[in-house]
Rosetta silent file (secondary structure, phi, psi, omega in degrees, C-alpha in Angstrom):
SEQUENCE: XXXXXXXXXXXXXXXXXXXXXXXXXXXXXXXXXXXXXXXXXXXXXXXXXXXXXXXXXXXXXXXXXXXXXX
SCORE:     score description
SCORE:     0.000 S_00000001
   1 L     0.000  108.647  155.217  182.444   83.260  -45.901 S_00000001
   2 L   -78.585  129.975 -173.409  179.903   84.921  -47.493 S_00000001
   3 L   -96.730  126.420  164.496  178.091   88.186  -46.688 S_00000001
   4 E   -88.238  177.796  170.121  174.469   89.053  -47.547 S_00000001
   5 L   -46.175  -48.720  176.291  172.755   92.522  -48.017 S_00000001
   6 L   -57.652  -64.658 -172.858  171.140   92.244  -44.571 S_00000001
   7 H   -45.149  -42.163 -158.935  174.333   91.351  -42.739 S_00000001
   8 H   -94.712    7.363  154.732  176.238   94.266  -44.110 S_00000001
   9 H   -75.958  -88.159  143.588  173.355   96.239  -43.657 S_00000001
  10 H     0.276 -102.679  176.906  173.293   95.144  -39.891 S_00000001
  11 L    -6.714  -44.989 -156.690  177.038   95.765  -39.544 S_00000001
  12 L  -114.535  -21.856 -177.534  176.682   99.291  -40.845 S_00000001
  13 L    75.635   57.878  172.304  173.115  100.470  -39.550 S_00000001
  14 L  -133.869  177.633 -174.221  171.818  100.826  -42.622 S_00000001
  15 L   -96.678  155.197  176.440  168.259   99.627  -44.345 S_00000001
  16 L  -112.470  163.070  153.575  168.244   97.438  -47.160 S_00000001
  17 L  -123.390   81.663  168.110  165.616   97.912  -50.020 S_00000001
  18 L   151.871 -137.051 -146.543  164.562   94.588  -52.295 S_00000001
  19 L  -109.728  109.946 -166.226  165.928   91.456  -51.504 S_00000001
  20 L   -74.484   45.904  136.366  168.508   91.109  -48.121 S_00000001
  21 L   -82.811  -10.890 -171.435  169.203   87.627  -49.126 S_00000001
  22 L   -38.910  147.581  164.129  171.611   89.119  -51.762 S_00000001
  23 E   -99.433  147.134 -161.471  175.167   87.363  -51.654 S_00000001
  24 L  -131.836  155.495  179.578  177.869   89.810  -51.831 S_00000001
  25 L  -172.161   12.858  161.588  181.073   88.204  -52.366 S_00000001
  26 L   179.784  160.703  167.981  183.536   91.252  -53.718 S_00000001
  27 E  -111.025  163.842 -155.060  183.514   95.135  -54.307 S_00000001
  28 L  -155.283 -170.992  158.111  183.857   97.019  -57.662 S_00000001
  29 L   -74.438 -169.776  158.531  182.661  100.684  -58.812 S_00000001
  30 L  -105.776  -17.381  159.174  179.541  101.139  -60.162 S_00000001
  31 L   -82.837    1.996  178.527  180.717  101.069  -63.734 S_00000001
  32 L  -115.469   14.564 -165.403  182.646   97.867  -63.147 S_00000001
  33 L   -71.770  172.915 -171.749  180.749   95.888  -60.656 S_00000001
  34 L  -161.375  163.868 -116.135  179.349   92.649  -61.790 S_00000001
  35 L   -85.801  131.967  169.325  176.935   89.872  -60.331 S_00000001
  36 L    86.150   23.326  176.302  177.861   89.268  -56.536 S_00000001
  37 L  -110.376  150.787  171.228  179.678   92.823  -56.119 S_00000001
  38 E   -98.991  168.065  162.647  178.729   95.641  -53.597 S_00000001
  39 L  -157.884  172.744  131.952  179.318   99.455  -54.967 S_00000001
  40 E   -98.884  135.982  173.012  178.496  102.602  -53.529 S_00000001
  41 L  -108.972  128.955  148.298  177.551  106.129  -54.361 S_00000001
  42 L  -127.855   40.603  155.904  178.719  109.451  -52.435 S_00000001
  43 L  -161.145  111.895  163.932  179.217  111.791  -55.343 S_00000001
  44 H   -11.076  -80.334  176.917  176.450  112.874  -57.196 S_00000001
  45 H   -27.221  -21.545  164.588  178.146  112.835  -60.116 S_00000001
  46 H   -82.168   -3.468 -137.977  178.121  109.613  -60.112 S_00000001
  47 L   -88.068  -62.023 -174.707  174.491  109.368  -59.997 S_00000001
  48 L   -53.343  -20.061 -155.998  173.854  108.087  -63.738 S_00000001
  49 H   -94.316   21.177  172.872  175.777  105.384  -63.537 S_00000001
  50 H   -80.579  -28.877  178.135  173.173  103.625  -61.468 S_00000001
  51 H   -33.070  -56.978 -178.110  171.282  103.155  -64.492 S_00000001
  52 H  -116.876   19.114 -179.520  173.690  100.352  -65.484 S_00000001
  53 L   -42.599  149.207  148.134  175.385   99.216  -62.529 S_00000001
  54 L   -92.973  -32.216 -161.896  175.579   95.307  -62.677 S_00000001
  55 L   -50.057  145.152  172.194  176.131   95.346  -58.991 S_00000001
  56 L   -21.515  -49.226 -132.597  174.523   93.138  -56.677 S_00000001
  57 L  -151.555  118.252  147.066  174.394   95.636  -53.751 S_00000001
  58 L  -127.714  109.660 -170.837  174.494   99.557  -53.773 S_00000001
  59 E   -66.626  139.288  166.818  174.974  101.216  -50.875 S_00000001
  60 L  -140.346  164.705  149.343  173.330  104.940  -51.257 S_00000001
  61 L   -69.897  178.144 -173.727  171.653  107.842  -49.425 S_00000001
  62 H   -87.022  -11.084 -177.146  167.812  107.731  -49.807 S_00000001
  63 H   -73.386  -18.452 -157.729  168.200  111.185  -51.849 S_00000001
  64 H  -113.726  -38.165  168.407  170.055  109.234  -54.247 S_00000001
  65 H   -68.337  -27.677  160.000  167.742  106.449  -54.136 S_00000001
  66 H   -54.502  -60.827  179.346  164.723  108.189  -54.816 S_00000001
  67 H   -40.295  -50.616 -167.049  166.355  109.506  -57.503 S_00000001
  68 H   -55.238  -51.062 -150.547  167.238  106.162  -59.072 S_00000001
  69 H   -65.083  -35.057 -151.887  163.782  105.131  -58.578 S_00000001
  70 L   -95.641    0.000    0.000  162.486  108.177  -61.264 S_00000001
């Protein structure tokens, strides 16, 4: 079974931003994720490594996502 962006968005109460058709199909970090992986950020520090994330799907706060954006 596969999970999209939406579903696990749904699941979790959270919003998606771009495209909730995404297929998710394993989880990884954000420096090792790769095409069809979820990641997450909760530590700041981590915060650069969005830059090069492969991941599908990254769950964030929107403070962190703004950031990303700049």
């Amino acid at each position: 079974m596969r999970l999209t962006a939406s579903a696990i968005a749904e699941q979790f109460g959270l919003t998606v931003v771009g495209d909730g058709t995404t297929e998710v199909n394993g989880v990884a970090t954000l420096a090792h994720a790769g095409a069809g992986q979820l990641s997450f950020l909760s530590n700041p520090r981590y915060r650069p490594q969005l830059a090069n994330t492969h991941a599908a799907v990254v769950v964030l706060r929107a403070d962190d996502a703004e950031a990303a954006k700049g």
